[in-house]
VMD Tcl script that draws the C-alpha trace (Angstrom):
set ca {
  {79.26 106.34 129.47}
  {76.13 108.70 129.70}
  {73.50 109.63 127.02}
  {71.93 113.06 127.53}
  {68.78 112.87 126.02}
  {67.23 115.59 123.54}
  {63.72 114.94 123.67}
  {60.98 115.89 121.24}
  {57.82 118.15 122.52}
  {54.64 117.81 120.64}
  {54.74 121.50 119.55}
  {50.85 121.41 117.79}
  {48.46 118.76 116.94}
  {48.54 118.11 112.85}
  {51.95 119.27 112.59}
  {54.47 116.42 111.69}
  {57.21 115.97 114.11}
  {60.54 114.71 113.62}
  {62.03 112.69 116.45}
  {65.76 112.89 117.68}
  {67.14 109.42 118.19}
  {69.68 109.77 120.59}
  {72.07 106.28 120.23}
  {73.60 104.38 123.10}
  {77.49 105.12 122.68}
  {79.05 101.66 125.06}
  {80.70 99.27 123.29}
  {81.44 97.31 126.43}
  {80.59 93.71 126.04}
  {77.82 93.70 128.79}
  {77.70 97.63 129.62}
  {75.22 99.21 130.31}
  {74.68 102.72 129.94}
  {72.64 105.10 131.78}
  {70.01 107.60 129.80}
  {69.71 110.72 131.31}
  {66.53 112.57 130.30}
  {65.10 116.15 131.41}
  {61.54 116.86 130.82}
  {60.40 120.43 129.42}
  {57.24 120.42 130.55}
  {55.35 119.56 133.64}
  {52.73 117.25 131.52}
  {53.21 114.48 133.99}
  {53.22 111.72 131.19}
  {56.49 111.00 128.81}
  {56.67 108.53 125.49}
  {60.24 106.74 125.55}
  {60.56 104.79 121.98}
  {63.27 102.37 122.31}
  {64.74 100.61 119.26}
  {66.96 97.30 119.47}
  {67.98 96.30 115.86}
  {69.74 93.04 116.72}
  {68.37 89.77 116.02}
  {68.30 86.25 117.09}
  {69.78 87.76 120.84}
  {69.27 87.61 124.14}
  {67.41 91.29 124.41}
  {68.26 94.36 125.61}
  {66.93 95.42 129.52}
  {65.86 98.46 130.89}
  {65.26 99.97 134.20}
  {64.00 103.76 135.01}
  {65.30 104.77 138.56}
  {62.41 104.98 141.20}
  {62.00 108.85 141.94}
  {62.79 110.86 144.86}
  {58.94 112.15 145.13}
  {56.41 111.01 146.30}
  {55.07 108.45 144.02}
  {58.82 107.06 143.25}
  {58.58 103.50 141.61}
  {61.11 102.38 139.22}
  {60.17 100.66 136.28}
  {61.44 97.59 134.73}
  {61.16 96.01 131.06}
  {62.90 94.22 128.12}
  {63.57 95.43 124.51}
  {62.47 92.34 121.97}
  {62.74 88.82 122.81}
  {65.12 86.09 122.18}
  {64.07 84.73 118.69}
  {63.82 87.88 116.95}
  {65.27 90.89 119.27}
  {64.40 93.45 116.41}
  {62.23 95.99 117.87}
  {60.92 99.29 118.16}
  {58.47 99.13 121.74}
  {56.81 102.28 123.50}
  {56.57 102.94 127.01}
  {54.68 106.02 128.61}
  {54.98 106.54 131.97}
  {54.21 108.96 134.58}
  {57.22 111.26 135.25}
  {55.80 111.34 139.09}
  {56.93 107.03 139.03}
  {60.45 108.24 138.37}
  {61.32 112.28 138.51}
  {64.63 112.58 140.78}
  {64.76 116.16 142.91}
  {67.06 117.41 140.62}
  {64.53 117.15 137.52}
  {66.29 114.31 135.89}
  {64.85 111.13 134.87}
  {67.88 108.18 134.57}
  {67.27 105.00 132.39}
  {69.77 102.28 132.52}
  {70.01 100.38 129.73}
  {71.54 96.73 129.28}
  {72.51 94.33 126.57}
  {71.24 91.58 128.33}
  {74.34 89.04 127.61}
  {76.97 89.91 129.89}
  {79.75 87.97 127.34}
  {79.48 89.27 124.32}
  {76.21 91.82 123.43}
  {76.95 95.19 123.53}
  {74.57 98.18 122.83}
  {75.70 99.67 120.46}
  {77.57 97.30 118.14}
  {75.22 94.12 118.85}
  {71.92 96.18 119.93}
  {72.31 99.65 117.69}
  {70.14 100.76 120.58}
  {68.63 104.40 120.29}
  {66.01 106.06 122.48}
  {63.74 108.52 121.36}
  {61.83 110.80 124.32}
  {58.65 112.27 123.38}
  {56.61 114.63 125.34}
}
mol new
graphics top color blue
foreach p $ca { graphics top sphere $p radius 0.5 }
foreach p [lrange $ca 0 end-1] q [lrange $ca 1 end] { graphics top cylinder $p $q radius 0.2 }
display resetview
């Protein structure tokens, strides 16, 4: 299944913001799920928060789709580590790595154990977008 991302755009400085956590929906042991995000703004740097709130795991993985620019690149990562997978980890990037023609950005997120993890019973994986 696909997420759509709602993202959150830093409206003013020293105005509190409240971020929209949008939570993976697979509960496919070993799924993965693809994030589909849609920048605002032409700011040319995104926040993704990601939040894994499993523990004792093999962690969740993550991989943003090179783009079809210029500059495409994808980017790789984890989400927490194997003795204590809880985690909340940012990641900014620039949108130019990984912006398809279309204006989309796509994140693929895995539970990392093909058997029996899943993301959103084992991981309770969300992914906040902040711009």
């Amino acid at each position: 299944m696909d997420v759509t991302v709602i993202n959150t755009t830093i409206a003013a400085l020293n105005v509190d913001q409240t971020l929209t956590a949008n939570a993976a929906t697979s509960t496919v042991a070993g799924g993965s799920e693809v994030f589909t995000f849609t920048p605002k703004a032409n700011e040319g740097k995104i926040a993704l928060i990601m939040q894994s709130s499993s523990t004792g795991v093999v962690p969740a993985t993550y991989s943003i789709a090179a783009g079809d620019l210029w500059a495409g690149k994808a980017i790789t990562g984890t989400i927490g580590s194997t003795a204590a997978a809880a985690a909340i980890e940012v990641l900014q990037f620039d949108t130019a790595r990984v912006l398809q023609d279309d204006g989309t950005i796509a994140i693929t997120v895995s539970p990392g154990d093909s058997d029996t993890s899943m993301l959103l019973g084992t991981h309770a994986f969300k992914m906040y977008a902040l711009e």
